[in-house]
N, C-alpha and C positions, 0 to 999 in steps of 0.2 A: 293296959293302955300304953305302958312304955316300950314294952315288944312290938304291940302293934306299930308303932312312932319308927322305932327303932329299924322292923323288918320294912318301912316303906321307903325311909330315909335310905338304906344298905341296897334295895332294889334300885334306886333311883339311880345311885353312884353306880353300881353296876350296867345300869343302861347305859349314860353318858361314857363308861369308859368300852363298852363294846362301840359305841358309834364314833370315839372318836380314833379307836381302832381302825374301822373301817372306812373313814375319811381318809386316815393317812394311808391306809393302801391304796385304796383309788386316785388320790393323788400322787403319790410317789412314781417318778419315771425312774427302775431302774436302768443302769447308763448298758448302753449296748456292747457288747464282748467284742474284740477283733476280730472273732472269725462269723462277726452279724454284720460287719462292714460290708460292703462291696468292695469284692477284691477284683482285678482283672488280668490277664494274663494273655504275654505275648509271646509267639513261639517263631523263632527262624530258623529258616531249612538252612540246614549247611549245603543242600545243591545249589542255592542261589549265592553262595559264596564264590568267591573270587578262590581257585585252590590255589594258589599260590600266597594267599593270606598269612601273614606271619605274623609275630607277638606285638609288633606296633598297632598292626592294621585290626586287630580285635583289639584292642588295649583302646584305639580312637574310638572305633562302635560301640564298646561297653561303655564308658566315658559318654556319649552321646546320651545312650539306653539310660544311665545313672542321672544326668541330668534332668531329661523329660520325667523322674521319678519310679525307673523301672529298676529294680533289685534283679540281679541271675538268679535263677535259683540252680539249675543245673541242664547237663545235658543229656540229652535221653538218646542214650548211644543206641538202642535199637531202631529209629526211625529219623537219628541224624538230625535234631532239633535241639534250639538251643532254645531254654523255657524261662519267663521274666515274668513277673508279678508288681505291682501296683496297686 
């Protein structure tokens, strides 16, 4: 009789600790990674540049770019783009 007791009582606690297992995973929002954000990206042609552009005149437009919250990342010397992310 005290097995019996004993094995309904050890099942019971076993049930509540699988459900409450499974509560907290269904509730739990893991928080989303940086690369699950929405990123965006902005790309300018160095043809629509002015060539005569010199280190002030990109020094203001990156400074603009930085403000609106856009990072360089780099320039893509094969097709003359200069590439910004957000």
């Amino acid at each position: 009789m005290k097995e019996s007791r004993f094995t309904k009582v050890l099942l019971i606690i076993i049930g509540v600790l699988l459900s409450l297992n499974l509560v907290v995973l269904l509730l739990s929002n893991p928080p989303s990674s940086y690369a699950a954000k929405s990123i965006q990206y902005k790309f300018i042609s160095s043809e629509g540049l002015p060539y005569n552009i010199d280190k002030e005149g990109f020094e203001k437009l990156f400074n603009e770019y930085g403000k609106e919250g856009w990072e360089f990342v780099a320039p893509d010397l094969n097709t003359g783009l200069y590439i910004f992310k957000r």
